[in-house]
LUMTOR-535158 format. One record per residue (C-alpha): x negated, y, z negated; residue in one letter; residue number from 1. Coordinates in pm, 1 decimal. Layout:
<rs>
<r><xx>X</xx><yy>Y</yy><zz>Z</zz><type>A</type><seq>NUM</seq></r>
...
</rs>
This chain:
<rs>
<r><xx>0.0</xx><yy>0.0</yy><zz>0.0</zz><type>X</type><seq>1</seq></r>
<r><xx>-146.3</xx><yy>342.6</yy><zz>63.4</zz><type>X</type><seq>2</seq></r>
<r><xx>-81.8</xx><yy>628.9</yy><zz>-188.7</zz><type>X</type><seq>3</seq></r>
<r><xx>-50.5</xx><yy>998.7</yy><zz>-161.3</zz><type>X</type><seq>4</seq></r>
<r><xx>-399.1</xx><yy>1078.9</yy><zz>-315.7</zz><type>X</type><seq>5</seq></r>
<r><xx>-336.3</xx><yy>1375.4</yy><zz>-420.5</zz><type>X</type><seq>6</seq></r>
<r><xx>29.1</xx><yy>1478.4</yy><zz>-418.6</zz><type>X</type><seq>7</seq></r>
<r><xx>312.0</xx><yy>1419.3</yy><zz>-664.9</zz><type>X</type><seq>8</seq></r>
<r><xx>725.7</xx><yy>1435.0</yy><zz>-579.2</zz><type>X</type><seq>9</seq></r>
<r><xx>929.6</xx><yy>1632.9</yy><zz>-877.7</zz><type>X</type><seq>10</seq></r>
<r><xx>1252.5</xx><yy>1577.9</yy><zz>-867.0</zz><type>X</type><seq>11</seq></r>
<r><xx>1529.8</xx><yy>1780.8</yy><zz>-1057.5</zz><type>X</type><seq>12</seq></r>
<r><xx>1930.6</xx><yy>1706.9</yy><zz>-1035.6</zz><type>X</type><seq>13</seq></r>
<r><xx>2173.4</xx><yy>1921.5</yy><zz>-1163.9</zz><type>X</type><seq>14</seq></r>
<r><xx>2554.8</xx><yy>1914.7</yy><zz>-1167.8</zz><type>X</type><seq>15</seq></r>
<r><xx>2652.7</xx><yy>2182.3</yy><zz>-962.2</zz><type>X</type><seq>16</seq></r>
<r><xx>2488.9</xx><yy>2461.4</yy><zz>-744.0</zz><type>X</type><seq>17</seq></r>
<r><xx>2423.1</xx><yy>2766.8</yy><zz>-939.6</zz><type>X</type><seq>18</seq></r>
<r><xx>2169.0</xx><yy>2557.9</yy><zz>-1174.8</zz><type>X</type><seq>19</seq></r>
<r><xx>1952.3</xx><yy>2350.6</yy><zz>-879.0</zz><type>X</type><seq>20</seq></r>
<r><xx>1968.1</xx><yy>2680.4</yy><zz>-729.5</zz><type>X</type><seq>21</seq></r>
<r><xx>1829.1</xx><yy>2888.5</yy><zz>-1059.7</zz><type>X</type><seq>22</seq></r>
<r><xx>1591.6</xx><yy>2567.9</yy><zz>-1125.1</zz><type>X</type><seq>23</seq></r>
<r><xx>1429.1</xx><yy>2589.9</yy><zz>-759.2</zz><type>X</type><seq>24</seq></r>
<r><xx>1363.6</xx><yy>2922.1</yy><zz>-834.6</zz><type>X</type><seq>25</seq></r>
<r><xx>1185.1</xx><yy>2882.8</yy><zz>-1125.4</zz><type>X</type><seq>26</seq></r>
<r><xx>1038.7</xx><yy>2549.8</yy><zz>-976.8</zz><type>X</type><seq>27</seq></r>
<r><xx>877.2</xx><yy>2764.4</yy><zz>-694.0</zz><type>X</type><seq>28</seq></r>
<r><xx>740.2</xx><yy>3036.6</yy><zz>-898.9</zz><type>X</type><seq>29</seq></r>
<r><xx>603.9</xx><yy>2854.0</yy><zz>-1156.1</zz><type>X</type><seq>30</seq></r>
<r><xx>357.9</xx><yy>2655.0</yy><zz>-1010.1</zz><type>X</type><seq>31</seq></r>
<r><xx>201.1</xx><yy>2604.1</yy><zz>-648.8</zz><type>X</type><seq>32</seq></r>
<r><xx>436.0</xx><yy>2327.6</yy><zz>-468.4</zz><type>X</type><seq>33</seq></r>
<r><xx>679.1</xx><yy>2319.4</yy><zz>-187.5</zz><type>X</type><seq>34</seq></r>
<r><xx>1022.8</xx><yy>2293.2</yy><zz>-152.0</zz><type>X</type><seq>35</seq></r>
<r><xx>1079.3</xx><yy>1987.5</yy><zz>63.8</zz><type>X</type><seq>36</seq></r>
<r><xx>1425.3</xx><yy>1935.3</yy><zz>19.3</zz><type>X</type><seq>37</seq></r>
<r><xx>1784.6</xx><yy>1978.6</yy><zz>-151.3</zz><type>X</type><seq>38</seq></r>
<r><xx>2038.2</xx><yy>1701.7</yy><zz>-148.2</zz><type>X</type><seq>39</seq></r>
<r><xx>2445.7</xx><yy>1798.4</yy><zz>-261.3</zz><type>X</type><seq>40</seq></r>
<r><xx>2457.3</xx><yy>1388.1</yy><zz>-365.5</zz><type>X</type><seq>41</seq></r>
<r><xx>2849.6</xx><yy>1424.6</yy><zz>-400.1</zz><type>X</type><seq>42</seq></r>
<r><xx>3054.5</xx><yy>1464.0</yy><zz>-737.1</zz><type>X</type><seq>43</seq></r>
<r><xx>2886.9</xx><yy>1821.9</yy><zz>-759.0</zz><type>X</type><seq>44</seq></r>
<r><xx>2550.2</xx><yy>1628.8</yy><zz>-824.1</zz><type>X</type><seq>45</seq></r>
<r><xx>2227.8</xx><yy>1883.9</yy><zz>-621.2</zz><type>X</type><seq>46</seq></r>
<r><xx>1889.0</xx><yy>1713.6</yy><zz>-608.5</zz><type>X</type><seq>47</seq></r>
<r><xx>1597.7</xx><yy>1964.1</yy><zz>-568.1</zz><type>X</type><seq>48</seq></r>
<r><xx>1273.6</xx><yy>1799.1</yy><zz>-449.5</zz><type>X</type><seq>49</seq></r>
<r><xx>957.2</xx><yy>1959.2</yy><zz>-438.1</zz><type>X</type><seq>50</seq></r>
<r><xx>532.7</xx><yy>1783.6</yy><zz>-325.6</zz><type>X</type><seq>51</seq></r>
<r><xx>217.7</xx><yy>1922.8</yy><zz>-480.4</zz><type>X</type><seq>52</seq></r>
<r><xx>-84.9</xx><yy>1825.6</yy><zz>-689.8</zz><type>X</type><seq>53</seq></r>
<r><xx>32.7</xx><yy>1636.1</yy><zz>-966.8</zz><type>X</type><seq>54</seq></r>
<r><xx>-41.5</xx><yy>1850.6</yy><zz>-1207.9</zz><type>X</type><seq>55</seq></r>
<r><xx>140.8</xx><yy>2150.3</yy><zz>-1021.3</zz><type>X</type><seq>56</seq></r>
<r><xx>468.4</xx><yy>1940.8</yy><zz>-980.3</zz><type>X</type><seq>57</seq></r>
<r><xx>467.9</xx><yy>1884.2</yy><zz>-1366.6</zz><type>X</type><seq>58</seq></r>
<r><xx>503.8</xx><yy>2200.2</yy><zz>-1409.1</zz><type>X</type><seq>59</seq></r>
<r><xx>708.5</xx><yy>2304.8</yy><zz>-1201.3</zz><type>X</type><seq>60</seq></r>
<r><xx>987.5</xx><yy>2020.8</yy><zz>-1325.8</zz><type>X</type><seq>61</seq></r>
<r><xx>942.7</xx><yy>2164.9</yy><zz>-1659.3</zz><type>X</type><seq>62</seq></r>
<r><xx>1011.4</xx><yy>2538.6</yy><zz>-1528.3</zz><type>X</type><seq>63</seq></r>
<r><xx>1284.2</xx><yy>2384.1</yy><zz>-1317.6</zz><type>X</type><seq>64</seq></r>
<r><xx>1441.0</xx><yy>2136.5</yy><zz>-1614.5</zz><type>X</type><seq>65</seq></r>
<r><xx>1415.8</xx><yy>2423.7</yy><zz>-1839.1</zz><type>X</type><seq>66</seq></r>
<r><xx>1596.7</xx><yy>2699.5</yy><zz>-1613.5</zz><type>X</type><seq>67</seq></r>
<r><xx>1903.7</xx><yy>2425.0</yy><zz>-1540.6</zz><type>X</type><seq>68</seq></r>
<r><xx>1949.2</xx><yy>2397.8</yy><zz>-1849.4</zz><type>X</type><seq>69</seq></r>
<r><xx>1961.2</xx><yy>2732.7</yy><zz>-1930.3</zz><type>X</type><seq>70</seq></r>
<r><xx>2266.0</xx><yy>2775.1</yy><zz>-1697.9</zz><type>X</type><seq>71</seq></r>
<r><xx>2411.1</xx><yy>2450.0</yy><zz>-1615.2</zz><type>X</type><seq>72</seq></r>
<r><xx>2401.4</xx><yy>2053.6</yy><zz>-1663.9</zz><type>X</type><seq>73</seq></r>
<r><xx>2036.6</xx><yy>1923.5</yy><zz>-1599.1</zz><type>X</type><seq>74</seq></r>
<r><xx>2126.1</xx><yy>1517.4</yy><zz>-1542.4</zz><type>X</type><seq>75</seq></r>
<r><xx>1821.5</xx><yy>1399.1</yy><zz>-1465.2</zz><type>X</type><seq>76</seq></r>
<r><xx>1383.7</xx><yy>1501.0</yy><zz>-1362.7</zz><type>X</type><seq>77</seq></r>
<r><xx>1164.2</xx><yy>1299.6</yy><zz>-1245.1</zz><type>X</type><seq>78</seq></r>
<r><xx>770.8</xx><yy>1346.6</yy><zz>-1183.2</zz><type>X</type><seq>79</seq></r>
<r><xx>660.7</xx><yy>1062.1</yy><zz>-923.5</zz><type>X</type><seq>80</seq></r>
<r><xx>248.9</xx><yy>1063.0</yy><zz>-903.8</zz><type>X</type><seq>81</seq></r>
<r><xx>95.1</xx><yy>960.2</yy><zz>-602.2</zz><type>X</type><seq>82</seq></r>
<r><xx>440.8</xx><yy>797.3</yy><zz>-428.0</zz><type>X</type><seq>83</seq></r>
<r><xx>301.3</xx><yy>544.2</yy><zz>-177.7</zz><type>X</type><seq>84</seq></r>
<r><xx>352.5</xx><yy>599.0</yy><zz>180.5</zz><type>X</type><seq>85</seq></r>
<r><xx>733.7</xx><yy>444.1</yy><zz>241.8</zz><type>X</type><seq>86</seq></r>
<r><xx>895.9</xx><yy>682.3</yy><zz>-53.3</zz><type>X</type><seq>87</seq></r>
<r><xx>724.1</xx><yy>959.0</yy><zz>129.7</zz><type>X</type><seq>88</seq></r>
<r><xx>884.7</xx><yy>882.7</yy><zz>442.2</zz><type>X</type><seq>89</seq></r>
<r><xx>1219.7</xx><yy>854.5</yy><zz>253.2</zz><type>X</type><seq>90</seq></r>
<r><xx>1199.6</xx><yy>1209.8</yy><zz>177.7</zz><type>X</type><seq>91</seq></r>
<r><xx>1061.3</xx><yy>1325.0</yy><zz>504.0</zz><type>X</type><seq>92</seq></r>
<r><xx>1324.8</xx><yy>1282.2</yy><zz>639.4</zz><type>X</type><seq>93</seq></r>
<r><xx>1513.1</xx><yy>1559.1</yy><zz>480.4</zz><type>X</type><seq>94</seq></r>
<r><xx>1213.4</xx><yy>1824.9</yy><zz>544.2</zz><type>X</type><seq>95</seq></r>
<r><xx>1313.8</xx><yy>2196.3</yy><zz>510.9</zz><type>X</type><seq>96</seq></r>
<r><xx>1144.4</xx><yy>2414.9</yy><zz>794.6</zz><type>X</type><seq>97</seq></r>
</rs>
């Protein structure tokens, strides 16, 4: 299996729009990573999903976990270190340009 070295996936899912939105925010000016995609999963449920170094991401999930809750429901963050190659292709798929 071949890893992503050096990047991480964070991953932070809110219930409802006004908190992913107010967590990407925070997510993206927090720390150095990119916003790679946002998912509305159904039931009101928004996943945010930003890449980085690992150490960036982590950070930025806090900032972002922190913020939803702030305003919203935070259900669930996730910090995925070095995803191998197939999860990354998972999430390509949904690439914001």
């Amino acid at each position: 299996m071949k890893y992503c070295e050096e990047e991480a996936l964070g991953l932070i899912e809110t219930l409802g729009l006004a908190p992913a939105l107010y967590a990407a925010d925070k997510m993206l000016k927090a720390a150095d990573v990119e916003l790679i995609s946002y998912e509305n999963i159904g039931s009101t449920l928004v996943t945010i999903i930003v890449k980085g170094d690992v150490g960036a991401v982590s950070s930025a999930v806090e900032a972002g976990a922190e913020a939803a809750r702030e305003v919203g429901t935070l259900t669930a963050k996730n910090v995925m270190p070095r995803p191998i190659k197939q999860v990354g292709k998972i999430v390509s798929v949904h690439d914001i340009d």
